[in-house]
N, C-alpha and C positions, 0 to 999 in steps of 0.2 A: 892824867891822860894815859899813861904807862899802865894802868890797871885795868883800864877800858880798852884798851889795845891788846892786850893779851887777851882776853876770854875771845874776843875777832877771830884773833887767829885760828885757837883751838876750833871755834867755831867752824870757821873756814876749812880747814884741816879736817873735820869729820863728815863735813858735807862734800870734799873731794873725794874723800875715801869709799862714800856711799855712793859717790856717782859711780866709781871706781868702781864698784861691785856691782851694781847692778848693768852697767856697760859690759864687765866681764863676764856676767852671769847673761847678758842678752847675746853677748859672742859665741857664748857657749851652746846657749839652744840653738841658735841659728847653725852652730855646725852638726849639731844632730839631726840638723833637718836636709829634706833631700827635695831636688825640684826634677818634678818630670818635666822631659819635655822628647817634642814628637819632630822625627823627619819631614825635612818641607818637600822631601820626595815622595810624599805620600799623597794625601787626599786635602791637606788643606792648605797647597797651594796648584798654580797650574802655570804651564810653561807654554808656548807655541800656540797663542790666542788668535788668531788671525784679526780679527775685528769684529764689528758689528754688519749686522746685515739688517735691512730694514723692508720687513713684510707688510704688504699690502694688501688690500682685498679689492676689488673694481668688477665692473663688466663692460664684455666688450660691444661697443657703438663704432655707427658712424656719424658724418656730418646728417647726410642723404638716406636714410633707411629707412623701412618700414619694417617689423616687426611683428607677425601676429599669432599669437596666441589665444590655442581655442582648451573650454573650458573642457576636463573628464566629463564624458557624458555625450557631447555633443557630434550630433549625427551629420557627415560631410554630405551634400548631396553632388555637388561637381567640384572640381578643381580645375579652372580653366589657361593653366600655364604651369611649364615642366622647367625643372632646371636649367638654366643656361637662357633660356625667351627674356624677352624686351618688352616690357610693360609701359603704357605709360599712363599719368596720373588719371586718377579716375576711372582707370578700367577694373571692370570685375574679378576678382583673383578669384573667390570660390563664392559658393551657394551654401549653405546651411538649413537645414531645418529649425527654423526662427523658435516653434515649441520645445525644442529638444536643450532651447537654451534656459537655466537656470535664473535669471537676473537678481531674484530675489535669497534666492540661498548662496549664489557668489557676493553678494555684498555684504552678508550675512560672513562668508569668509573671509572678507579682506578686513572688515571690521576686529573680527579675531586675530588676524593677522599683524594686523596695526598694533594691536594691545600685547600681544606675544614680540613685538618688536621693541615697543615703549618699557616693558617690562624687562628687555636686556638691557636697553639700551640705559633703563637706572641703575640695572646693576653694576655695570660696569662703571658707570658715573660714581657711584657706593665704592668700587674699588678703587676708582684714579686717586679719588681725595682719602681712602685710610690709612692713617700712621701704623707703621709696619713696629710689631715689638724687636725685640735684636734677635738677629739671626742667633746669634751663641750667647747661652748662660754659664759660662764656667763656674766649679766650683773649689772653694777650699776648706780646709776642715777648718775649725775653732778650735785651738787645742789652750791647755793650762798648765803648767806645773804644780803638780799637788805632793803632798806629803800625809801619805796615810799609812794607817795599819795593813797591812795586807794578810798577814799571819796569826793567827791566834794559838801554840801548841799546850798542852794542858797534861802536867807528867805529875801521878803520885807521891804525896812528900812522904808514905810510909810505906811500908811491905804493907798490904791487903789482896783480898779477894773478893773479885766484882765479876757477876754471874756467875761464880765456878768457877773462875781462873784467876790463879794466883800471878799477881804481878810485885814486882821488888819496887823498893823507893826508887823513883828517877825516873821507871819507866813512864814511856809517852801514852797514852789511852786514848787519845782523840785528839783531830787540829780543824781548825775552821780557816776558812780562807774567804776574803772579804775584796770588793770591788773599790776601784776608787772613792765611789761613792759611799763605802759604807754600807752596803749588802753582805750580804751572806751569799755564797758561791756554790762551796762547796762543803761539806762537813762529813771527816775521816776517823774510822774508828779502828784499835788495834789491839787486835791478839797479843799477850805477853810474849817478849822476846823478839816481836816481830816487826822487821823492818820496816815492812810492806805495809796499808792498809786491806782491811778486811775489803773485797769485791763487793761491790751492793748489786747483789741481785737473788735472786728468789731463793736457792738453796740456803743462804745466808742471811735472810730477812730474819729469823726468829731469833740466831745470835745477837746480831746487830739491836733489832730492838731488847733484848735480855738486856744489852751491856746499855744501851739507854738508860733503861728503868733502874738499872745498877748504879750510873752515874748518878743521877738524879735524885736518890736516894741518899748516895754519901753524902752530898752538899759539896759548894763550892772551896769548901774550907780543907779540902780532901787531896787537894791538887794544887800545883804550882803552876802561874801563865806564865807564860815566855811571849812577847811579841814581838812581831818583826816589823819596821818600819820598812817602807823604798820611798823613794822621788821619781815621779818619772812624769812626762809630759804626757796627758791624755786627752783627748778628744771631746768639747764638750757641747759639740755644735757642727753647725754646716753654712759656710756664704755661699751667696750667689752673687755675681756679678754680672753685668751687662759686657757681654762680648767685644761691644766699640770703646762703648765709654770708660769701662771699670768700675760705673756706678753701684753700691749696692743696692741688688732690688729687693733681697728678705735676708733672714738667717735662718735655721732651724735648731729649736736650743733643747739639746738631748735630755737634759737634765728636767725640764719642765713639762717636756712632752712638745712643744708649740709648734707645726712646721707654719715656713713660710709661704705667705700667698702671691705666687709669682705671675705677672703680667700675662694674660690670654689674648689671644688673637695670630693674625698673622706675622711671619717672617719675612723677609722681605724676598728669600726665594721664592716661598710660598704664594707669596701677592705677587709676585711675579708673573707664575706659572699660572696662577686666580684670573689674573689680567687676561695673557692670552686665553684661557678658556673663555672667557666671556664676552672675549673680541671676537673669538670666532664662533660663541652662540650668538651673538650681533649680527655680523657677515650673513649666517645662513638665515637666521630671522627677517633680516631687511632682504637678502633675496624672494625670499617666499611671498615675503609682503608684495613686494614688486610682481613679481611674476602673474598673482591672484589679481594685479591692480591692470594688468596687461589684459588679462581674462576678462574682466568686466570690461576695460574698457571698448575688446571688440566687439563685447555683447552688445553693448550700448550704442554702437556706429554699423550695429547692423540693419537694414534698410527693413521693411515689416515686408519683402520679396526672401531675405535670408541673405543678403548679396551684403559682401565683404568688400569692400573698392580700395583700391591702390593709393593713397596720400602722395606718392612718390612717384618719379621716373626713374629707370633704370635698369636693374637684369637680376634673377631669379637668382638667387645665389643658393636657395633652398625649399626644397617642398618634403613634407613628411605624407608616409603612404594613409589615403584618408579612412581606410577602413581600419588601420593600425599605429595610432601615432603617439606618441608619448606628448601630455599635457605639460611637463613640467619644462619643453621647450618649444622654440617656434615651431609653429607647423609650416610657417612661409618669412621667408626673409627677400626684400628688396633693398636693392644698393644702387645710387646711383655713384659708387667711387667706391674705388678698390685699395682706399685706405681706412684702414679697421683703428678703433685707439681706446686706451683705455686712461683712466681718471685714478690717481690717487694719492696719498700725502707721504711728506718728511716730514720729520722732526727738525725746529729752527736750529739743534746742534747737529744736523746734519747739511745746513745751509750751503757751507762753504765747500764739501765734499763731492755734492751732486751738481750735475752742472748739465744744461742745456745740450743735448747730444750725445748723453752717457746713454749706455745700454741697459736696458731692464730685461731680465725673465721674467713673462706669464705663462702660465699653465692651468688650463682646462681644468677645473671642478668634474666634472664629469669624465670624459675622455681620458685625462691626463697628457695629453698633447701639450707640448710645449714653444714656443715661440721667442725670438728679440725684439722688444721692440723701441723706439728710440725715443728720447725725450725730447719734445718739440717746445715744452714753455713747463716754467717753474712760478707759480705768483709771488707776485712783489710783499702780498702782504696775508697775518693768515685768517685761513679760513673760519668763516663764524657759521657754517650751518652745522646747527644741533645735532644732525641726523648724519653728521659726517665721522664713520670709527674706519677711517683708513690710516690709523696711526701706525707709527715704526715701532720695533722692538728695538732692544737695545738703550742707550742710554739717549734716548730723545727727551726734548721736555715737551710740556704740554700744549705749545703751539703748534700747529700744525699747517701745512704752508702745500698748497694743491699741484701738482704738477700733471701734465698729460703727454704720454707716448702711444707712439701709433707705429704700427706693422702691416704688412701685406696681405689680403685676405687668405693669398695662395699658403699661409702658413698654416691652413688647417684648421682651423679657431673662429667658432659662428659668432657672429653679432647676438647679442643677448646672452651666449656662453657667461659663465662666472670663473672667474681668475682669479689666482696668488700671483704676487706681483713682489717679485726680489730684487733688492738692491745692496751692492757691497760697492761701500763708496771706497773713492780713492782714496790713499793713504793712512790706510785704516788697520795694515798690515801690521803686527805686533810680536814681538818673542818676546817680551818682559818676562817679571817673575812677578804672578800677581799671588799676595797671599791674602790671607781671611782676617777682617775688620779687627779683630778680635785680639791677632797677636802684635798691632801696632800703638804702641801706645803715645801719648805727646806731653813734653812738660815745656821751660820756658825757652830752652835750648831747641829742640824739635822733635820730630817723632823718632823713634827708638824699639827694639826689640830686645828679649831677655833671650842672650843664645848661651851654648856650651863652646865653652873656646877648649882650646890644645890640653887644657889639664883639668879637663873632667869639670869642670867649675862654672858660674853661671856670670856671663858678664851683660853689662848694660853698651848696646851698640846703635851707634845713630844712623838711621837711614835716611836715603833721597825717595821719597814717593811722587805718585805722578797720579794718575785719573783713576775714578772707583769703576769697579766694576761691578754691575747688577744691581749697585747698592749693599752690599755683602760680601767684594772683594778689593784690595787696594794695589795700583800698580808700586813696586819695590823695583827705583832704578839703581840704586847703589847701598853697599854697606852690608846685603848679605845673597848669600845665590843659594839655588836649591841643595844645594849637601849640606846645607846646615843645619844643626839642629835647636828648634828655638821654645820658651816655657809660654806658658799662659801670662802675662806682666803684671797682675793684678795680685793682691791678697797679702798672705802671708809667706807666701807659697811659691813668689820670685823675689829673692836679693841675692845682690848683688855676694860671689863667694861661696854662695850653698854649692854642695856637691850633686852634681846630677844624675838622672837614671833615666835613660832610655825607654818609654814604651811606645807599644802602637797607635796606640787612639789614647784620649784623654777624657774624663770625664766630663759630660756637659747636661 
């Protein structure tokens, strides 16, 4: 047993010693290595967030109005009622030249119209549901400890003479210098006596090549190598990371030539920003459609006399000059109520914020006139028309839930006008410190950040986080504040002890 039990130990004994080494030998790169990291005073956090605000698109209606819209082209013959008159249903508002109406090239436009509408309308549909790639790819280098030649130097073992020049035993003649890998770098040739290498350039090409042809000629048997060995930690690669997760998405391996083929598409600012663009080519799309469908349809309810007749009762809130009138809005608006109101949605995480009587801003598309108007009903449940993109910005989800406020007509704002429609729900006000996805990271403890504390060093420190922002920023309520300075958490390139170094921006 005592025989078997001895070699154990020695065993044991050698394999502690080897942990031992390569433990101390991993302590030791790790303090030659240095970790950037960036001011959360800078660009990739932000302070004094106020909240979200949730944009709308609408037009303005009443219960009681008539509306009419005449097509470009079309030649007024009377208008039989001025601003401010009393109309009532069935009476003739104006006369028209019945040939001057288009019927068949307006439906010809609304039809275009529809299809320029249906075609935003997918696209934006194409953007609600695409997964966004990660806003941030940080990188780190791939580095190795190697142990190579680095030096080749090459000194005569006799007195001779190579090109014409007499050199003693010992001297140096030439040194090559060689890359991690094993290249050839640089290759130095020297005058007897001289410390320096000879310049490589054109006055001295014909030396330099003489004392080639010289060397070459002696044979390697002529000369004495000396090499120089180093260790040094090189580079022999590049990761990428995923900004949120730390996932790897490629490497690029210098050595092989290979780069990595990293995830395309959008970012989630980016679809963000995609989003609202294609809400508001929506908005003006489904206007146009609307307004061409307003066109035809007074063509179509015009009498084979040309006469236009009132639907309504009530008082002239608008007539456009008939020899001069812009097509793109009414030429005549009847009201019989001098409450105007407009149509448009929340977001269900903005349910509990917005409430029956809260205030909205619209403002005039055209004009820029602006107006409050109030919020008189929120539906219970949401909205299912296809054709409805009055969604919120900001962090809404994708239900949407219809509510309708109304304003005074005296605020200047026509019936059939197009409106932004704003809302900053209550308690939406914010100072957090919201920083970028990227520098939070989670294990089974909780989320955490790589900072630089009091002695230049990179500690691992745990935060309180709260609500994303944009999908690309996270609220940070406890655990570090903006003078802090904090690393990328990912790689090799944050632990815990490395010494740190300040810059501005980081690689990404």
């Amino acid at each position: 047993m005592k025989k078997i039990i001895k070699p154990i130990i020695v065993i044991v004994i050698i394999i502690g010693l080897a942990v031992g080494g390569l433990y101390g030998g991993y302590r030791y790169n790790q303090s030659k290595k240095v970790a950037e990291v960036i001011s959360l005073n800078g660009n990739y956090s932000m302070q004094g967030y106020w909240g979200d605000s949730i944009e709308s698109y609408g037009e303005v209606t009443a219960d009681k109005a008539q509306t009419t819209y005449l097509a470009s082209g079309t030649e007024v013959l009377s208008v039989n009622f001025a601003a401010g008159d009393h109309v009532n249903e069935g009476d003739v508002l104006l006369t028209v030249k019945k040939e001057s109406q288009n019927i068949t090239g307006k439906e010809l436009e609304v039809q275009k119209a529809q299809q320029t509408f249906v075609a935003a309308a997918n696209k934006l549909e194409r953007l609600e549901n695409t997964t966004p790639i990660s806003e941030y790819v940080a990188t780190s280098d791939d580095t190795k400890t190697v142990t190579f030649v680095s030096q080749k130097t090459y000194s005569v073992k006799e007195d001779c003479t190579l090109a014409g020049n007499d050199y003693s035993a010992g001297q140096v003649v030439y040194e090559i210098f060689y890359s991690s890998n094993g290249e050839e770098t640089v290759r130095s040739y020297y005058a007897p006596g001289s410390m320096y290498p000879i310049e490589d350039n054109d006055a001295n090409k014909e030396q330099i090549n003489n004392l080639k042809s010289a060397i070459e000629a002696a044979g390697a048997d002529a000369f004495t190598e000396d090499q120089n060995e180093i260790t040094e930690e090189v580079v022999v690669g590049k990761y990428y990371y995923d900004g949120e997760t730390g996932a790897v998405l490629g490497r690029d391996d210098y050595v092989h030539g290979v780069n990595a083929r990293l995830p395309q598409g959008y970012k989630p600012s980016e679809l963000k920003v995609a989003i609202e663009q294609a809400t508001d080519e929506l908005a003006h799309a489904d206007l146009d459609f609307r307004i061409k469908s307003y066109q035809l349809e007074v063509m179509r309810n015009t009498d084979d006399n040309g006469e236009i007749k009132a639907k309504v009762s009530g008082t002239v809130s608008k007539v456009q000059n008939k020899d001069n009138y812009n097509s793109t809005q009414p030429f005549m608006i009847v009201t019989g109520t001098d409450d105007y109101y407009i149509t448009g949605s929340i977001g269900e995480f903005y349910l509990g914020s917005v409430n029956v009587g809260d205030t909205v801003t619209v403002m005039s598309w055209d004009t820029g006139t602006s107006a409050e108007a109030v919020i008189t009903s929120i539906s219970d449940s949401p909205t299912t028309d296809s054709n409805n993109f009055y969604g919120g910005s900001g962090n809404s989800n994708s239900s949407n839930y219809e509510f309708k406020a109304t304003f005074d007509k005296s605020a200047g704002i026509e019936i059939g006008a197009a409106v932004d429609i704003t809302i900053t729900p209550e308690g939406q006000e914010n100072n957090s410190l919201y920083v970028q996805n990227e520098f939070v990271r989670k294990d089974s403890t909780g989320s955490y950040v790589m900072r630089m504390n009091e002695n230049n060093q990179l500690e691992k420190v745990y935060v309180k986080v709260g609500k994303s922002l944009w999908g690309y920023m996270i609220e940070v309520k406890e655990g570090i504040t903006a003078d802090d300075y904090v690393a990328f958490p990912y790689g090799n390139g944050a632990v815990e002890g490395m010494k740190c170094k300040v810059v501005d921006s980081l690689e990404y």
